[in-house]
ZAMARGU-4260 file (C-alpha; in steps of 0.2 Angstrom, whole numbers, plus 5000, padded with zeros to 4 digits):
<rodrens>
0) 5093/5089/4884 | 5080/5083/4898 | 5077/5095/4909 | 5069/5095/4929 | 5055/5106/4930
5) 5056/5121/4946 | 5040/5126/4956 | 5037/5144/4942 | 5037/5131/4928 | 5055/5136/4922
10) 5068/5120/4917 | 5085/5116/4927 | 5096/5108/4913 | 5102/5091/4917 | 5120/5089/4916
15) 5128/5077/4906 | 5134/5060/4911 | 5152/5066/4908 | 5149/5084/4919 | 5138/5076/4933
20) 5155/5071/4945 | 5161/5091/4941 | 5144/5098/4943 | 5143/5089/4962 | 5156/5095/4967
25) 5153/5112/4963 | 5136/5111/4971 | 5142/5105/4984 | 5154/5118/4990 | 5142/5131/4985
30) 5129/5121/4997 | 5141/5123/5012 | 5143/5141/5008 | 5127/5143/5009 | 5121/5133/5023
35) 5138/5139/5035 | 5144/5153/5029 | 5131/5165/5030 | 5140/5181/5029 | 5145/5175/5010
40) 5128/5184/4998 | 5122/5167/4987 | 5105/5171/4978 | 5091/5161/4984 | 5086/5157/4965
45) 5103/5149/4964 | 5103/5137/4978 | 5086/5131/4972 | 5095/5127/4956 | 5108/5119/4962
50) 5096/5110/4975 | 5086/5104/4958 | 5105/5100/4946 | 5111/5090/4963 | 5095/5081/4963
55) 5097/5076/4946 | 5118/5072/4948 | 5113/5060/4961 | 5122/5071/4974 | 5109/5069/4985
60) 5118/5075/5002 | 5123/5092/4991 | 5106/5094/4987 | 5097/5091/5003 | 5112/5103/5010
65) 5104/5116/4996 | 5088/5112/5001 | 5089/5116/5018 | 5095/5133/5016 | 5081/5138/5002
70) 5069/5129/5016 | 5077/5139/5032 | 5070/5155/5020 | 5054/5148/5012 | 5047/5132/5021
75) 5033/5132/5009 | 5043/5124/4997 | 5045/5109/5008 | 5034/5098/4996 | 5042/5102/4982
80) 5059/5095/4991 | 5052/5080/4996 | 5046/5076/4979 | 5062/5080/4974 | 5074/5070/4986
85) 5060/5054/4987 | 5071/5044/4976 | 5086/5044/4988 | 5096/5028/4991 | 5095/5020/5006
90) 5115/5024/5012 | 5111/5041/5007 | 5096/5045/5019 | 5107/5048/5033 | 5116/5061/5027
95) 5100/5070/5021 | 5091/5067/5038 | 5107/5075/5046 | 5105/5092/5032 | 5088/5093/5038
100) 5090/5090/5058 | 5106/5099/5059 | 5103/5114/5073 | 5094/5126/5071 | 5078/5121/5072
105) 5069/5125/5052 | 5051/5122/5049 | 5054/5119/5032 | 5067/5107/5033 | 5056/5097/5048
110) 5042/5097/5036 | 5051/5090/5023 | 5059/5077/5032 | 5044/5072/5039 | 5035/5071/5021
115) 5049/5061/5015 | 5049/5046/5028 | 5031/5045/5024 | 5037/5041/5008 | 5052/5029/5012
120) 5040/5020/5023 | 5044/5026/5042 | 5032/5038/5046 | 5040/5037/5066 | 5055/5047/5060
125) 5044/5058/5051 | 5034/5061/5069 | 5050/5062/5076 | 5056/5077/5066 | 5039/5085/5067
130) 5033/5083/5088 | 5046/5096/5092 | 5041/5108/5084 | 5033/5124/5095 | 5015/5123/5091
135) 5005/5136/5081 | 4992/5136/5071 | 5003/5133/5055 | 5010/5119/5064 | 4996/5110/5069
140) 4989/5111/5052 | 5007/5102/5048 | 5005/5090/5061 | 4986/5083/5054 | 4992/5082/5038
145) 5006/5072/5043 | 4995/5060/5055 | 4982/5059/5038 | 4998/5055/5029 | 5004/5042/5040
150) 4986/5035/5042 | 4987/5033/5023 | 5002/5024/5023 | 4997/5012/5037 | 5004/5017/5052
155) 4990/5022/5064 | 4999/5022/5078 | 5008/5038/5072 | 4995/5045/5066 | 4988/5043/5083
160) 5001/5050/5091 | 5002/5066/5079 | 4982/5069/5080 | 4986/5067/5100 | 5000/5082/5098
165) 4987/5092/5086 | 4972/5086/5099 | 4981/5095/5113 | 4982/5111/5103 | 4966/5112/5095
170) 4953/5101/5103 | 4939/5101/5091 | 4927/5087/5088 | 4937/5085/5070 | 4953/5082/5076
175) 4947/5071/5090 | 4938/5059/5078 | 4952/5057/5067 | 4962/5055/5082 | 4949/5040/5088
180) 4949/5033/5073 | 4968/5031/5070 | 4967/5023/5089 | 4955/5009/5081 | 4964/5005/5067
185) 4980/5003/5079 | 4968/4993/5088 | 4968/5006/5103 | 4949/5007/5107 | 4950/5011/5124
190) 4961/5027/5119 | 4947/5030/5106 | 4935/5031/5119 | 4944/5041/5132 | 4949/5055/5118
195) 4931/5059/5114 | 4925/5056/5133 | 4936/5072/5135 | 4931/5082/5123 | 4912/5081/5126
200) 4918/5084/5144 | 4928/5099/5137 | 4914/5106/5126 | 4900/5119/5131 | 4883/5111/5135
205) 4876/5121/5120 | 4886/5110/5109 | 4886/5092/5115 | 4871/5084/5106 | 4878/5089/5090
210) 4896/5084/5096 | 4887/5068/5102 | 4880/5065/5083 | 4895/5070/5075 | 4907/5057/5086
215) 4894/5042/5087 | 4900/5032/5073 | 4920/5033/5082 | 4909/5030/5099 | 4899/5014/5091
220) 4913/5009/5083 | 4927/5006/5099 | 4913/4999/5110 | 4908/4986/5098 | 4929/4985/5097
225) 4928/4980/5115 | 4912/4970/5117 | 4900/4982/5121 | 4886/4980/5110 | 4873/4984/5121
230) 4881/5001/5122 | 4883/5003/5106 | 4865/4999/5104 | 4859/5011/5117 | 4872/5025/5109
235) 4863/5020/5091 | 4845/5019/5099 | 4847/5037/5108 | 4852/5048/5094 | 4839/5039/5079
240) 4834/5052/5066 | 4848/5063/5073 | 4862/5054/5062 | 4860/5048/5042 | 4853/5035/5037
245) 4867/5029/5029 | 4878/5031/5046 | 4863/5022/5056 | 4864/5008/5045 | 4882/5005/5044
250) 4883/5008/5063 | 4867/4993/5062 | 4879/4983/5054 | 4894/4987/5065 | 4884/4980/5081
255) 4877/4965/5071 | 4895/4959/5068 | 4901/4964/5084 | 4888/4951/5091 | 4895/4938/5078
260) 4912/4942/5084 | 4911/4938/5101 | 4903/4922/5098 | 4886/4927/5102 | 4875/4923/5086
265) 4858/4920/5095 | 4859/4939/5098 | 4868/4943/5081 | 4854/4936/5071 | 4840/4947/5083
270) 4851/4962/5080 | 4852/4957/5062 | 4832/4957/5064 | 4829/4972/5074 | 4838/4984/5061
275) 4832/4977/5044 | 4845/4967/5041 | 4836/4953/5037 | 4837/4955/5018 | 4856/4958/5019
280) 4864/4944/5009 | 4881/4947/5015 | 4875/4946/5033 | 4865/4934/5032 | 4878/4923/5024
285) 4890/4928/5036 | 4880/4924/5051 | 4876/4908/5045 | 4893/4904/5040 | 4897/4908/5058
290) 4884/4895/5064 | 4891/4882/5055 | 4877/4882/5043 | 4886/4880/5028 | 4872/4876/5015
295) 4863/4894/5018 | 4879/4903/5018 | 4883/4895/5000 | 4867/4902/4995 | 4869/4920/5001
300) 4888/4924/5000 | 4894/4927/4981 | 4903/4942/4979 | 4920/4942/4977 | 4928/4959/4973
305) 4937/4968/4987 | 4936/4954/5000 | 4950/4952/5015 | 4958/4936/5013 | 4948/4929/5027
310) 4933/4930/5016 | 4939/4923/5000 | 4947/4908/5011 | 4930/4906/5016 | 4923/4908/4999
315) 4935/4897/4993 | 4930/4883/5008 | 4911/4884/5001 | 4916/4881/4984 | 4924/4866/4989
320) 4911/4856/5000 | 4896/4851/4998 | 4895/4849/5015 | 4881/4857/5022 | 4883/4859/5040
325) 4900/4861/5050 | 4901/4871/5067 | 4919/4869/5070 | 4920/4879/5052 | 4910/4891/5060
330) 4919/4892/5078 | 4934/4894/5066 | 4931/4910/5057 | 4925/4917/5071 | 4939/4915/5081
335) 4946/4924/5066 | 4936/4942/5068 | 4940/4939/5085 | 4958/4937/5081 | 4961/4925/5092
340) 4974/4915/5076 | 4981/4900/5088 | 4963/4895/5092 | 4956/4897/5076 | 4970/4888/5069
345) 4965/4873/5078 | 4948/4874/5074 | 4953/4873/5057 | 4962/4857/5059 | 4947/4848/5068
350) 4935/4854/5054 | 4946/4845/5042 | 4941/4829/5049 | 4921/4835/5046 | 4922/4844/5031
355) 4935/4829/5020 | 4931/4835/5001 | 4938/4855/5009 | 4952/4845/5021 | 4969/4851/5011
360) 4960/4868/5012 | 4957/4869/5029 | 4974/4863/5034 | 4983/4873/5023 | 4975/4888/5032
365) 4977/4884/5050 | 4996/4882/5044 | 4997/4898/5034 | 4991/4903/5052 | 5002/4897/5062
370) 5017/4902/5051 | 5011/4920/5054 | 5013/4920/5071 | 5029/4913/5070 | 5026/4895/5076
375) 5033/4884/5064 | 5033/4870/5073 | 5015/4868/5072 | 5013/4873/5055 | 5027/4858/5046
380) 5016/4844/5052 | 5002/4851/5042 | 5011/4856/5028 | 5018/4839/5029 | 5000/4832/5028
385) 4995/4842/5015 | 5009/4834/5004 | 5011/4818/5008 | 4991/4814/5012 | 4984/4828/4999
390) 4994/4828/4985 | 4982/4830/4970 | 4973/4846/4980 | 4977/4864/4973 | 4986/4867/4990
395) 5000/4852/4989 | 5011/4866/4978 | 5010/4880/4992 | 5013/4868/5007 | 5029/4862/4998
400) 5035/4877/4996 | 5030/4884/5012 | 5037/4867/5020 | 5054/4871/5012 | 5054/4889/5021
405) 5049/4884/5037 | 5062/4871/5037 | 5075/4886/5031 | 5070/4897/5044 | 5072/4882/5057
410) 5092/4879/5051 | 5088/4863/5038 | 5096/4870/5021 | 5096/4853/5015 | 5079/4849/5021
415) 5072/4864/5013 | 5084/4859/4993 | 5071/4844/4995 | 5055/4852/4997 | 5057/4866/4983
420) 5065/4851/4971 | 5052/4841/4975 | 5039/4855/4970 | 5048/4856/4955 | 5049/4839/4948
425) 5031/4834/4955 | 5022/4850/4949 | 5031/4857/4935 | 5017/4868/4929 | 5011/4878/4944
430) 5014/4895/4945 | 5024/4893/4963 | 5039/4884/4951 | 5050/4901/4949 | 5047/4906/4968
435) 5054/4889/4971 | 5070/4889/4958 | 5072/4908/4968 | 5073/4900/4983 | 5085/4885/4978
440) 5098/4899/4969 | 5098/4908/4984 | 5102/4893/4996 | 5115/4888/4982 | 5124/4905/4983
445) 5123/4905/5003 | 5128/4887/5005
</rodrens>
């Protein structure tokens, strides 16, 4: 018989398939006991079994119910309720979000709650279970690790807001760089800057210039975020030999490609210059790339392994041409770091009519742009000419099938059958074929 492992390493039996219906029920009246009737003596050892067997039955409301009543007396056993409950269906999280919020207020319970959302991928009812919480030391330990979690998970603007909460508590350089750096990722770097503004202001004189070290590469960081690179470069310039050479010379790069970013390559390349940079394949590519000058850029960028999708598209482009020299390329990918998606897009499209042996290419990215800013009206006609214009290229497939989507998503079932049989029939080998027969069952079962 399998058996659930406890905390001290001592195994809860699993019921039987035929038991499990009789072994909820129980548990679930001894839960209710427990958690309302508190005159009636239940052993703390045997709620946390029945919390485990419940778990185990699938009677997740009994065991969350179990839970709470073990966590109301020991909240350090919070992670090991999460772990527990993490494989909760999603009709039954309301009922364990109601064990664990239900009045009063537990610590353990909150905790618990909040570890689990992490987990079912909504970290802003975790925060909301946590913020109300009094503060104290235990708590705002509770909160960073939640905002660390939630950072993890990719949700920065929680995690800012839970390293605000802990900020406010204990304003230490620490927290206030986590705090700035979740701000940035949320793409908040005003916030950023105004957080550590006021904790150098809150800090004794004695211990600024370290503060000022420790925080520079947050600083450097948001003001290159908002076009200030000159004082990122003064920031960079004042505190040389303080900070490691490693953090210098990522901050050396941060400032070149702020430069890049805002268009600016004259000045790009001289920062590029002025740090050292020169010998830097990956910027040097880049800011050729930038300029347009395709022939170098082929040259210096190579490296393909943990690329964003922006650099493989551009990798992909250089494979592709053999043209050698193409600004409304370089205005293109640049308006990308910028993330400025409509302009870029059109850039792309007026570089397919420079840069013909990379055309289906280039199209086929300023309409996967456009589809992901919702504007589909501008991305059929492309897709459209992808197919009908380019229909040898590697990108004919993923336009049909994209084609068909858009034109499902615009109320044009029928419209949408053609594209996908069309994929089918005239590309029977490429890997998209089962997306497509997906989406041609499911219009079938819907229509």
């Amino acid at each position: 018989m399998r058996s659930l492992r406890r905390p001290d390493g001592s195994g809860v039996h699993r019921p039987g398939p035929a038991t499990r219906i009789a072994v909820a029920l129980t548990i679930a009246m001894s839960a209710a006991l427990a958690a309302f009737t508190p005159r009636v003596a239940v052993a703390q050892s045997d709620v946390l079994d029945s919390a485990y067997a419940a778990a185990e039955a699938g009677a997740w409301e009994a065991s969350a119910r179990a839970w709470r009543h073990v966590l109301d007396h020991t909240p350090n056993l919070a992670g090991a309720a999460a772990y527990t409950l993490r494989a909760v269906s999603s009709d039954s999280r309301g009922a364990v979000r109601r064990a664990f919020l239900v009045p009063p207020i537990s610590v353990g319970g909150r905790r618990a709650l909040a570890q689990l959302e992490i987990a079912w991928g909504s970290a802003g009812f975790g925060w909301q279970a946590l913020r109300d919480l009094p503060p104290s030391d235990s708590i705002v330990d509770a909160w960073i690790d939640f905002a660390d979690a939630a950072q993890a998970a990719g949700a920065p603007l929680v995690a800012r807001d839970a390293y605000l909460a802990a900020l406010a508590v204990r304003p230490t350089a620490d927290v206030a760089a986590r705090a700035a750096e979740a701000a940035l990722a949320a793409g908040d770097a005003t916030t950023a800057l105004s957080l550590l503004d006021r904790v150098m202001a809150a800090s004794p004189p004695a211990d600024t210039a370290a503060l000022s070290v420790a925080l520079l590469p947050v600083r450097v960081r948001a003001l290159v975020r908002l076009g200030r690179m000159e004082d990122a470069e003064q920031y960079v310039r004042r505190y040389t030999g303080r900070a490691s050479e490693q953090v210098q010379a990522s901050l050396a790069r941060d400032i070149t490609w702020g430069y890049a970013r805002v268009g600016d390559i004259s000045r790009a390349r001289s920062a590029a210059t002025r740090f050292g940079l020169t010998n830097d394949g990956d910027v040097t590519g880049w800011l050729a790339l930038y300029a347009g000058d395709l022939k170098r850029a082929r040259g210096a960028l190579h490296r393909t392994d943990g690329l964003s999708g922006d650099a493989l598209t551009a990798l992909a482009l250089l494979a592709r041409t053999r043209t050698d020299s193409a600004p409304a390329v370089g205005e293109a990918f640049v308006l990308l770091a910028r993330g400025d998606t409509d302009m870029a897009a059109d850039r792309f499209v007026a570089a397919s009519t420079v840069v013909r042996d990379a055309a289906p290419l280039l199209l086929a990215t300023a309409a996967r742009l456009h589809a992901a800013q919702h504007h589909d009206a501008l991305a059929i006609p492309l897709w459209r000419t992808v197919v009908e214009q380019y229909a040898d290229a590697p990108e004919a497939p993923e336009a049909d099938l994209e084609w068909g989507r858009a034109l499902k998503r615009s109320a044009d079932p029928a419209g949408a059958v053609a594209r996908w049989e069309h994929l089918i029939l005239t590309y029977p080998e490429s890997a998209l074929v089962p997306l497509a027969r997906q989406e041609l069952d499911a219009a079938k079962a819907t229509a």
